[in-house]
DODREN-997063 format. One line per 4 residues: for each residue x, y, z of N, C-alpha, C. Coordinates in nm, 4 decimals. Each point is the difference from the previous one (the first is absolute). Last residue first. Layout:
<pts>
X Y Z X Y Z X Y Z; ...
</pts>
This chain:
<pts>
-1.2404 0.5720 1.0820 -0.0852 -0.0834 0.1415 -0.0330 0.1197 0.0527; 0.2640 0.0211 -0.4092 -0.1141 0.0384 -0.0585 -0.1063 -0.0327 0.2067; 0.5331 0.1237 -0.0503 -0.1112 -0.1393 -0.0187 -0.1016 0.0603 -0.0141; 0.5025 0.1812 -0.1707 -0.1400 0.0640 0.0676 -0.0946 -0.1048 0.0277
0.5844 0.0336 -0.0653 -0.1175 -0.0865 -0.0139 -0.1109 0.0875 0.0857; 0.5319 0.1137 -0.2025 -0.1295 0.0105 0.1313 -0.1221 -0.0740 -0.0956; 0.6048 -0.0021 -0.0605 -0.1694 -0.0112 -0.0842 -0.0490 0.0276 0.1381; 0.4627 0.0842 0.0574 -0.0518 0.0781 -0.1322 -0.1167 -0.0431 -0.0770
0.1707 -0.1917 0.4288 -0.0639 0.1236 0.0290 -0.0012 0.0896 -0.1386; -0.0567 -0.5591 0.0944 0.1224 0.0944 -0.0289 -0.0769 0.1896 0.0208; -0.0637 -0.4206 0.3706 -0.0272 0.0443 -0.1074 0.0765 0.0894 -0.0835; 0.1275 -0.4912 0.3537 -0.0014 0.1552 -0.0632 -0.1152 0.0312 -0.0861
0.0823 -0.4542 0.1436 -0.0902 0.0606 0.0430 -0.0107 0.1514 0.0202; 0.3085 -0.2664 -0.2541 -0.1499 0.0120 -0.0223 -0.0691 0.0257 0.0262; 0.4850 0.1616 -0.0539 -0.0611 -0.0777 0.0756 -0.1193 -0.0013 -0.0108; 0.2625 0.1981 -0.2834 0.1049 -0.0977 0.0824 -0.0538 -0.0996 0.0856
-0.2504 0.3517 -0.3896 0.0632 -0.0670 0.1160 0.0432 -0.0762 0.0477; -0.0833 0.3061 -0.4843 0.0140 -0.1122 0.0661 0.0330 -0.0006 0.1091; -0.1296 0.3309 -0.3418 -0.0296 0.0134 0.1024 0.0278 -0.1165 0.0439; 0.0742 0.2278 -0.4886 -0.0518 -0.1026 0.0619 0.0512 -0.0154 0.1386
0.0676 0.4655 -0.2443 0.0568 -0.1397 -0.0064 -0.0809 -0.1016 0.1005; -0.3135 0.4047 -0.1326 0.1781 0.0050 0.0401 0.0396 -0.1726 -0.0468; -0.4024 0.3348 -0.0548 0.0384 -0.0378 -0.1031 0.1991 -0.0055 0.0141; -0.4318 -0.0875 0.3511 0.0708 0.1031 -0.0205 0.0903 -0.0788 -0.1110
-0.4980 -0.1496 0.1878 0.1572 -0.0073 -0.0210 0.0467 0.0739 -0.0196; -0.4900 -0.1807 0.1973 0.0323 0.0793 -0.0414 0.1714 0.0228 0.0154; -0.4125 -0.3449 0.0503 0.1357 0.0650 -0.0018 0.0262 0.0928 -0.0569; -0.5552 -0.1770 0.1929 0.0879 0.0688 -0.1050 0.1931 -0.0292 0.0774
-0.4694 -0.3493 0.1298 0.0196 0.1534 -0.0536 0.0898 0.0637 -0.0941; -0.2030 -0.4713 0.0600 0.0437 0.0502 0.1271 0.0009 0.1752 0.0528; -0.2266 -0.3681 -0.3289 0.0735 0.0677 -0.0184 0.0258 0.0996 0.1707; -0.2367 -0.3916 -0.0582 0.0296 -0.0205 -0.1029 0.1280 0.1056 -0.0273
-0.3793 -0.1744 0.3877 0.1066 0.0295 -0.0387 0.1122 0.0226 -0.0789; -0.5451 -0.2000 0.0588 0.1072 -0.0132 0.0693 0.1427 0.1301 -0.0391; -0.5073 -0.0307 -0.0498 0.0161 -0.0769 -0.0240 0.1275 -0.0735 0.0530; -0.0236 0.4568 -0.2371 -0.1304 -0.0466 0.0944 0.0204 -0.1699 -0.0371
0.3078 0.3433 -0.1863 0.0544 -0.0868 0.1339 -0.1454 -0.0706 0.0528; 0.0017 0.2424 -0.4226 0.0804 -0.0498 -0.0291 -0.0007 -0.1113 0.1201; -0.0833 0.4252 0.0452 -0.1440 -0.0598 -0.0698 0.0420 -0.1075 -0.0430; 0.3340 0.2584 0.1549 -0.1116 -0.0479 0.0968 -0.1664 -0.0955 -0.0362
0.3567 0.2482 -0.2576 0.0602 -0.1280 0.0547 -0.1090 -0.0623 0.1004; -0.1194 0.3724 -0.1848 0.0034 -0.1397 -0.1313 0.0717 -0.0914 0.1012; 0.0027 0.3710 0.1883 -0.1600 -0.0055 0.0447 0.0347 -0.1462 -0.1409; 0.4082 0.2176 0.0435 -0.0036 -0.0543 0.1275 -0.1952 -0.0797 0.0019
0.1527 0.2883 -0.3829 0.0853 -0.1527 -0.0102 -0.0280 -0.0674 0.1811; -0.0978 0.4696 -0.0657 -0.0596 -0.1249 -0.1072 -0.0453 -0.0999 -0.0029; 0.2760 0.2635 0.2333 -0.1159 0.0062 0.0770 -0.0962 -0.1023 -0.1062; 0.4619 0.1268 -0.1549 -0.0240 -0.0988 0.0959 -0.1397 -0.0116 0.0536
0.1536 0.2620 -0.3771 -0.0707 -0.1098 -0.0018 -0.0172 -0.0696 0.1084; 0.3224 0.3574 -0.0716 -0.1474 0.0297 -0.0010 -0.0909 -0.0142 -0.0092; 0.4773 -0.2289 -0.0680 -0.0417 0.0846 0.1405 -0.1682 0.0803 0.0322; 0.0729 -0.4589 -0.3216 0.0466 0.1599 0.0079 -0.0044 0.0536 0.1217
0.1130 -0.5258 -0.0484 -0.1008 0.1083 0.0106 -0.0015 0.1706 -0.0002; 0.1585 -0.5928 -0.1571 0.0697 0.1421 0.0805 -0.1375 0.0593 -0.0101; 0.0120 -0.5093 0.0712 -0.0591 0.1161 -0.0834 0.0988 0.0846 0.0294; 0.2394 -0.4751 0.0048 -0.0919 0.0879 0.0398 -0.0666 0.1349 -0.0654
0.1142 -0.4167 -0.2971 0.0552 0.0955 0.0982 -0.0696 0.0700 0.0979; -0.0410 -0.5380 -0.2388 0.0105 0.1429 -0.0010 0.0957 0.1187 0.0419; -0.1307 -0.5094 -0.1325 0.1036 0.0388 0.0335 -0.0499 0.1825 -0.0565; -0.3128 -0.4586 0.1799 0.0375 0.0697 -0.1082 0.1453 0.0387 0.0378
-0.4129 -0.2729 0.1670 0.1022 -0.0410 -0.0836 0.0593 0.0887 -0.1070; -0.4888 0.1718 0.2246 0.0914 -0.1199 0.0071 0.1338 -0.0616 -0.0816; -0.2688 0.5299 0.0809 0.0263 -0.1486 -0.0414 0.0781 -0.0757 0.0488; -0.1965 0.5010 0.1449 0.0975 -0.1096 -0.0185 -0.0204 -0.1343 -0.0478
-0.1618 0.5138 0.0698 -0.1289 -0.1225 -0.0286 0.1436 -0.0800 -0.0241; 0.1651 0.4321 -0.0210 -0.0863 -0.0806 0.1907 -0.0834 -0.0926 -0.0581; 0.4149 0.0339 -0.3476 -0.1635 0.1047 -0.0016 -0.0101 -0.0294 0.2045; 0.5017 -0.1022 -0.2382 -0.1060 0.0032 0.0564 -0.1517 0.0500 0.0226
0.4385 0.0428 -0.4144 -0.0541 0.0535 0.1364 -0.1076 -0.0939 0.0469; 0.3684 -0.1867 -0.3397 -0.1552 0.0095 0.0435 -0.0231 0.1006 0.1027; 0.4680 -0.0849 -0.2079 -0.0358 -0.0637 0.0794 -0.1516 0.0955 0.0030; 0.3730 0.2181 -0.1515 -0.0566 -0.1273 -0.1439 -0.0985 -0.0877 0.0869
0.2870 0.3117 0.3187 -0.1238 0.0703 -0.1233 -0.0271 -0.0587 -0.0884; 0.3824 -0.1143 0.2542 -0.1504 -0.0765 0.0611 -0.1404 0.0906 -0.1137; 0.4728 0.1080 -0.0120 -0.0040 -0.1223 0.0145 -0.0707 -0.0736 0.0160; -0.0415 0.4786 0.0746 0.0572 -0.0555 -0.1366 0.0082 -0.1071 -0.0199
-0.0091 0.1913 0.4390 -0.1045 -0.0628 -0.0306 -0.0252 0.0281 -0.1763; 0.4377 0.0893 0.2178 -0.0607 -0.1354 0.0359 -0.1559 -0.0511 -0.0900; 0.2048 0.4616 -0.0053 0.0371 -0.0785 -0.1166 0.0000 -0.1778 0.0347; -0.2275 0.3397 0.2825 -0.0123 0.0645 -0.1292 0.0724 -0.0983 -0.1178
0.1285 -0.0521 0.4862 -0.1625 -0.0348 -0.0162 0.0127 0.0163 -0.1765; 0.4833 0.0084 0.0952 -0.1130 0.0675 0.0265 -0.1509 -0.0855 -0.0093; 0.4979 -0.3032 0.0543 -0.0971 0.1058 -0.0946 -0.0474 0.0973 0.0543; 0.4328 -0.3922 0.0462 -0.0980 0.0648 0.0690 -0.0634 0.1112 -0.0681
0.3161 -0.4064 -0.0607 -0.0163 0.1021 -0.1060 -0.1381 0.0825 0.0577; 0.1869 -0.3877 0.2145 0.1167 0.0258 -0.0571 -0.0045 0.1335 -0.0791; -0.3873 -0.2110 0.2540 0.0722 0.0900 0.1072 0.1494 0.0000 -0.1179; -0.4982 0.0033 -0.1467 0.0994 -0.0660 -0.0461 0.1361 0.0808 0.0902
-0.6146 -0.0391 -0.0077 0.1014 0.0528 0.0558 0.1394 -0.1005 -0.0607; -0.5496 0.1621 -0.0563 0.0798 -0.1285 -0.0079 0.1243 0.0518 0.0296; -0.5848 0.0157 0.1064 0.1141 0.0777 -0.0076 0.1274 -0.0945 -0.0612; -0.4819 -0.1202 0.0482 0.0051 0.1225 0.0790 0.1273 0.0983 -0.0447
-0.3511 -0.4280 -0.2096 0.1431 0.0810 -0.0024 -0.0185 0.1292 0.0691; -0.3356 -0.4776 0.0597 0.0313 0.1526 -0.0376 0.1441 0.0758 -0.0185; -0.3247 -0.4412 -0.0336 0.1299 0.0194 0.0174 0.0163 0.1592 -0.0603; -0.3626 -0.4648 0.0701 0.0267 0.1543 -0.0596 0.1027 0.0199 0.0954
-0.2581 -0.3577 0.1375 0.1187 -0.0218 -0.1380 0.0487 0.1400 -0.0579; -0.4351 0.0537 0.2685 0.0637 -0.1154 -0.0046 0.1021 -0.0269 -0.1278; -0.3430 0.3191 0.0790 0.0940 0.0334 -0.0247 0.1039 -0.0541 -0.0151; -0.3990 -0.0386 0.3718 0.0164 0.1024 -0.1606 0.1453 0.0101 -0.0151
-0.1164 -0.2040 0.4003 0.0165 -0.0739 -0.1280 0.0197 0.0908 -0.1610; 0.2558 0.0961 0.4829 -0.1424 0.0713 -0.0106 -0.0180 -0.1002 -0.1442; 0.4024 -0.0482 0.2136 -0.1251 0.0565 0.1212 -0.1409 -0.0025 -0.0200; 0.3442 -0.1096 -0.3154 0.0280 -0.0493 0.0858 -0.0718 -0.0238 0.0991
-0.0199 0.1721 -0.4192 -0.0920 -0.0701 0.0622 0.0139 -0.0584 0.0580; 0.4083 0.2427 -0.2926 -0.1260 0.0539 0.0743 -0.1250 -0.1381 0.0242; 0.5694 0.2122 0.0205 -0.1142 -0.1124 -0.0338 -0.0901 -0.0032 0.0680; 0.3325 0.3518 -0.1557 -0.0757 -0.0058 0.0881 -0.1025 -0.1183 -0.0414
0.5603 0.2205 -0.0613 -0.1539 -0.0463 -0.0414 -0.1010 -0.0459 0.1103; 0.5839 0.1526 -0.2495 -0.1182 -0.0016 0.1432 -0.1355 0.0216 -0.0595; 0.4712 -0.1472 -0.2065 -0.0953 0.0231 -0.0213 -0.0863 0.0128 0.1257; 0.5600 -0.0215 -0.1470 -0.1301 -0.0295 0.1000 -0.1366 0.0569 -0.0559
0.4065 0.0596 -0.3182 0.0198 -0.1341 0.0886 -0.1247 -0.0311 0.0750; -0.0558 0.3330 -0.3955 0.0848 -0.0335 0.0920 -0.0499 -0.1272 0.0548; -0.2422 0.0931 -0.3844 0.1937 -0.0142 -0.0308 0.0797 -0.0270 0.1393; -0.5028 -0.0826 -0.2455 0.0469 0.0956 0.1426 0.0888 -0.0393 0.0484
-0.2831 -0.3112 -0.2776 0.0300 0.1773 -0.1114 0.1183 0.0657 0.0696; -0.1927 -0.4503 0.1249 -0.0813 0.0596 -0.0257 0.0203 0.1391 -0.0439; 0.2401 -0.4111 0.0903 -0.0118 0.0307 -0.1011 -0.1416 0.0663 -0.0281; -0.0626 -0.2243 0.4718 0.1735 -0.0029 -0.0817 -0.0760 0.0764 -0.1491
-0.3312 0.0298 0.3135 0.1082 0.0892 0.0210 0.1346 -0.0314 -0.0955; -0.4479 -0.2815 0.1006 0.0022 0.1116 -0.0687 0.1265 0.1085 -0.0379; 0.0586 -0.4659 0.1918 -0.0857 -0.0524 -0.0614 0.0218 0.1785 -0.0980; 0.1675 -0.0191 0.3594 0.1519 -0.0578 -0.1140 -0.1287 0.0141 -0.0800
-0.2405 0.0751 0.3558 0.0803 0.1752 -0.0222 0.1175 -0.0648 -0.0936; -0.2880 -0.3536 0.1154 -0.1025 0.0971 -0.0720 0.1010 0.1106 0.0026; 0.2134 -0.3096 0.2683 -0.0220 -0.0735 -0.1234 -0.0580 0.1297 -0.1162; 0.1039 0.0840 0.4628 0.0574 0.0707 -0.0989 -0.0338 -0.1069 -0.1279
-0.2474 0.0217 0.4610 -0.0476 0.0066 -0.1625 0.1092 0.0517 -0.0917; 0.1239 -0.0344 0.4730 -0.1368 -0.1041 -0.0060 -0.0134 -0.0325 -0.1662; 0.4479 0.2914 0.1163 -0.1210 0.0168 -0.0132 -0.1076 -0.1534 -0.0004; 0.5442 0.1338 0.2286 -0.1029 -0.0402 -0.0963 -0.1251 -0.0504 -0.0011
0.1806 0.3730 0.3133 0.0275 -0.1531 -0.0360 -0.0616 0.0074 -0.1631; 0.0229 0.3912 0.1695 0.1729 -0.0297 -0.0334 0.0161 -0.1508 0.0201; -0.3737 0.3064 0.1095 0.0836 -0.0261 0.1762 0.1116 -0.0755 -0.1071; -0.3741 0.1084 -0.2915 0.0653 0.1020 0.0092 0.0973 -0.0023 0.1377
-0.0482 -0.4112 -0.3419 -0.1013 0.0754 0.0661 0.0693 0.1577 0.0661; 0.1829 -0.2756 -0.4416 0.0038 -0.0107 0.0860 -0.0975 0.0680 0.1201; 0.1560 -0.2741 -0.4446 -0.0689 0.1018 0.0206 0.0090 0.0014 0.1385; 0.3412 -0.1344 -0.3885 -0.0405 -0.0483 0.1257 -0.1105 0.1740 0.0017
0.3123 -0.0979 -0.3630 -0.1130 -0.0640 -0.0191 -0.0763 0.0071 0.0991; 0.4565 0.1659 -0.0656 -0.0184 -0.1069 0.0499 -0.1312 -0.0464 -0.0176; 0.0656 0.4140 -0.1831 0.1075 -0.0740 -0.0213 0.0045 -0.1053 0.0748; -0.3906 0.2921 0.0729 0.0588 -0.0628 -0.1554 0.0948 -0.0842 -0.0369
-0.2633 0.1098 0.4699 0.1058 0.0066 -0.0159 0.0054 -0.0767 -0.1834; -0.4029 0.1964 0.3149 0.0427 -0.1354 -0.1030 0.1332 0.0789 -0.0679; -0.3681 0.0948 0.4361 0.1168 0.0860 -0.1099 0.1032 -0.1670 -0.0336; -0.5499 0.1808 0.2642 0.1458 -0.1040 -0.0443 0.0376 0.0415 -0.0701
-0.4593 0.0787 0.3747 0.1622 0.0333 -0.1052 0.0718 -0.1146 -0.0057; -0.5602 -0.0228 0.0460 0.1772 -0.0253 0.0455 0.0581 0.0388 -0.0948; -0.4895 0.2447 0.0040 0.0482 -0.1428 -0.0335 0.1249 -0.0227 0.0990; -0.3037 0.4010 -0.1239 0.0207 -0.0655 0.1387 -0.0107 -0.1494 0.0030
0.1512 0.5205 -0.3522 -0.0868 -0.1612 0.0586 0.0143 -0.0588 0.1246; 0.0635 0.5370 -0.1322 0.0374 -0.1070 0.0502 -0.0793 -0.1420 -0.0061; 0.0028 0.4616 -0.3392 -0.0460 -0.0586 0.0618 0.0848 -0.1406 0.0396; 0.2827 0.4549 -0.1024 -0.0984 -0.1136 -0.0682 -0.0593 -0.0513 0.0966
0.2778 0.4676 -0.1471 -0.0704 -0.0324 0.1315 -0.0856 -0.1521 -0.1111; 0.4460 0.3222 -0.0257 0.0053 -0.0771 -0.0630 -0.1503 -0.0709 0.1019; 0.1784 0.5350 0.0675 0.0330 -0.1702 0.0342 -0.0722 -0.0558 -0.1312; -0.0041 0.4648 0.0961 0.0936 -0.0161 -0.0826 -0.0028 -0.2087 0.0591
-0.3420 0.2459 0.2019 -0.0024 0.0518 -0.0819 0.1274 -0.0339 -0.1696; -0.0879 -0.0232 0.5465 -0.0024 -0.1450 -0.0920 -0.0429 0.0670 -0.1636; -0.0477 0.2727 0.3636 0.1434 -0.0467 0.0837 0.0427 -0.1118 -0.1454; -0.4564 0.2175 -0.0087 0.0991 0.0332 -0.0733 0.1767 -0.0551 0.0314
-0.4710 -0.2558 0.0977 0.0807 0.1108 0.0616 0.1157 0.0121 -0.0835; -0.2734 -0.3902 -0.0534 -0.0490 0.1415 -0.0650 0.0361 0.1238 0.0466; 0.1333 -0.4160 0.2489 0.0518 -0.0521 -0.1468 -0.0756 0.1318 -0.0895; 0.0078 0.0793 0.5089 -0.1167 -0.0989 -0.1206 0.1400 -0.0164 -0.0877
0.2629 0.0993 0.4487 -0.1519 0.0359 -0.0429 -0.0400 -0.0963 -0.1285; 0.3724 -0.1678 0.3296 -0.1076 0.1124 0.0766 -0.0884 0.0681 -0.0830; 0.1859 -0.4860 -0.1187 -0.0055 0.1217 -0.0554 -0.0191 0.0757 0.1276; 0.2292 -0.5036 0.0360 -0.1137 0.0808 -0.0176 -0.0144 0.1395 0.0087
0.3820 -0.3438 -0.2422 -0.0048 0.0459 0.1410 -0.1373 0.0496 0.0012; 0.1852 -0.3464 -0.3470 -0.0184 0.1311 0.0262 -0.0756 0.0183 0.1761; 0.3910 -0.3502 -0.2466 -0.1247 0.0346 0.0600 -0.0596 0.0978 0.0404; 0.3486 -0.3105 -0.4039 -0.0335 0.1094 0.0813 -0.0980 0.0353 0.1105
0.2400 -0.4485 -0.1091 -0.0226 0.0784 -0.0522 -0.0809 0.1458 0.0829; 0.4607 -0.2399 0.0994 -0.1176 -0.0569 -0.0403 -0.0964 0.1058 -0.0595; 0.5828 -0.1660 0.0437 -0.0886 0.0865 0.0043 -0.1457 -0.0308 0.0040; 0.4090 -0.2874 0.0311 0.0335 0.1404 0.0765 -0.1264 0.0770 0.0291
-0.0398 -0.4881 -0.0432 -0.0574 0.0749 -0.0398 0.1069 0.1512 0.0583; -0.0611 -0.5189 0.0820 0.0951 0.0649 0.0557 0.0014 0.1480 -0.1104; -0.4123 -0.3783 0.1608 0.0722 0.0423 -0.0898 0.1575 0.0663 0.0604; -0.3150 -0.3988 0.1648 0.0239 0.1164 -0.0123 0.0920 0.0328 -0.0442
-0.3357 -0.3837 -0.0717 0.0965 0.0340 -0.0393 0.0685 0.1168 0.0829; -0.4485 -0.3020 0.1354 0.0435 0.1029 -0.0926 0.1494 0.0260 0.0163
</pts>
């Protein structure tokens, strides 16, 4: 593998101290986590790349779904899915997208991606989705579907939950960023 020379990579959420249904999370941006491989497919060079900033095993399938798919900025972050788990195989989740020359809000990022399919928990094969978002007063919901969802193996991991700030990139990969928290469903 290639290694990259990457200033930036993509985001990583840190783990929650409470639910994703605690009011603390009330104003966030909260979606179900897949439990595929990250990758963030650089637009302007074409290159997909894994989330340690090599290039990706499967960026063929992230040029394959990702070029000229609607979503203006430069990096696209995503979650390829049946990596781990078969459900879902070829599917390609949109997590987030980030443009370090013209930096956004959550709120006007995920504009770019809103023409893009929400995700159901029953996942298909070969697709280009988005992740679910989830109402805040839905999570308990949304956690017993996801689950009904996981018998069998692992499908959805749990919840992110975001703050409607500027995209969260680290320097270093094995950083997390501290403006997402991750809840595992484990």
């Amino acid at each position: 593998m290639k290694t990259s020379v990457l200033k930036d990579h993509p985001a990583r959420p840190v783990g929650a101290a409470v639910p994703p249904w605690d009011n603390y999370y009330s104003e966030h941006r909260i979606e179900a986590k897949g439990n595929g491989w990250r990758g963030w497919f650089d637009q302007k060079e074409g290159i997909g790349y894994n989330r340690h900033g090599q290039i990706a095993s499967n960026q063929r399938l992230m040029q394959e779904r990702l070029t000229n798919c609607g979503i203006k900025s430069r990096w696209i972050d995503c979650e390829l899915m049946g990596m781990r788990e078969r459900v879902g195989l070829g599917t390609i989740l949109i997590i987030d997208c980030f443009d370090p020359a013209n930096p956004k809000p959550l709120a006007e990022r995920a504009k770019e991606f809103a023409h893009i399919e929400q995700a159901s928990f029953a996942l298909p094969q070969n697709k280009l989705l988005r992740m679910p978002v989830i109402e805040h007063d839905k999570c308990a919901e949304a956690w017993e579907e996801m689950n009904q969802h996981n018998r069998g193996g692992l499908l959805w991991e749990g919840f992110v939950m975001k703050k409607d700030d500027r995209y969260p990139a680290i320097q270093d990969p094995s950083y997390c960023s501290l403006e997402w928290h991750k809840w595992r469903i484990l």
